[in-house]
C-alpha positions in Angstrom: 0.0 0.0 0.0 1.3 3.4 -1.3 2.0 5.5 2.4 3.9 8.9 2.8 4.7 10.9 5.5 3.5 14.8 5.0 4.8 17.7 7.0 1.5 20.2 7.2 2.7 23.9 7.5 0.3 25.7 10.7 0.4 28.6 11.7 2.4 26.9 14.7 5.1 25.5 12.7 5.5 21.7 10.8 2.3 19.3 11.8 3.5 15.4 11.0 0.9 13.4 8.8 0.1 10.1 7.6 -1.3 9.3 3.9 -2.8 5.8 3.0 -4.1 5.3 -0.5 -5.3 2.1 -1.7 -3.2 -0.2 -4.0 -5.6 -0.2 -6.8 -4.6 2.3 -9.4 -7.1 4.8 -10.9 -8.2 7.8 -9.2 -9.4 7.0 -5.8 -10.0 8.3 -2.3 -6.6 8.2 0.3 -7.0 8.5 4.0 -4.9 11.7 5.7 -4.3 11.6 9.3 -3.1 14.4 11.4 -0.7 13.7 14.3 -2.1 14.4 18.2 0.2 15.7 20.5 2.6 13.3 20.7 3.2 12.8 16.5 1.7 9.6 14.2 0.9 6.7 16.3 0.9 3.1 15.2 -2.3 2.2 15.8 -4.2 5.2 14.0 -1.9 5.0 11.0 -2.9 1.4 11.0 -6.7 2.4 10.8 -6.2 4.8 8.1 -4.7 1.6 6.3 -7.6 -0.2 6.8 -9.6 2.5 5.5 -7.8 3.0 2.7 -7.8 -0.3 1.9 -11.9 0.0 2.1 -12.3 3.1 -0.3 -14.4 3.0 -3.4 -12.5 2.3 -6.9 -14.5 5.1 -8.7 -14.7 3.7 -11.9 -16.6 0.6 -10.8 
């Protein structure tokens, strides 16, 4: 599965992200998740794998 690891500019400096997108190809839907407090955690940037992996293939 196709992840990445975006720095979001704030007004407050660098935000860390995580980006899922499903391994189909086509256009499709990804999953972004902003960091808490304490940066990406494992177990949210494993749901927005899972919901990645659940996203529509638009041309279906």
């Amino acid at each position: 599965m196709p992840t990445t690891m975006p720095r979001i500019p704030t007004p407050d400096g660098l935000a860390d992200a995580f980006a899922a997108f499903p391994d189909r190809g086509g256009p499709h839907p990804g999953v972004l998740l902003y960091s808490g407090a304490f940066g990406v955690r494992p177990v949210p940037r494993e749901m927005a794998r899972e919901l990645a992996e659940h996203a529509p293939n638009r041309h279906q």
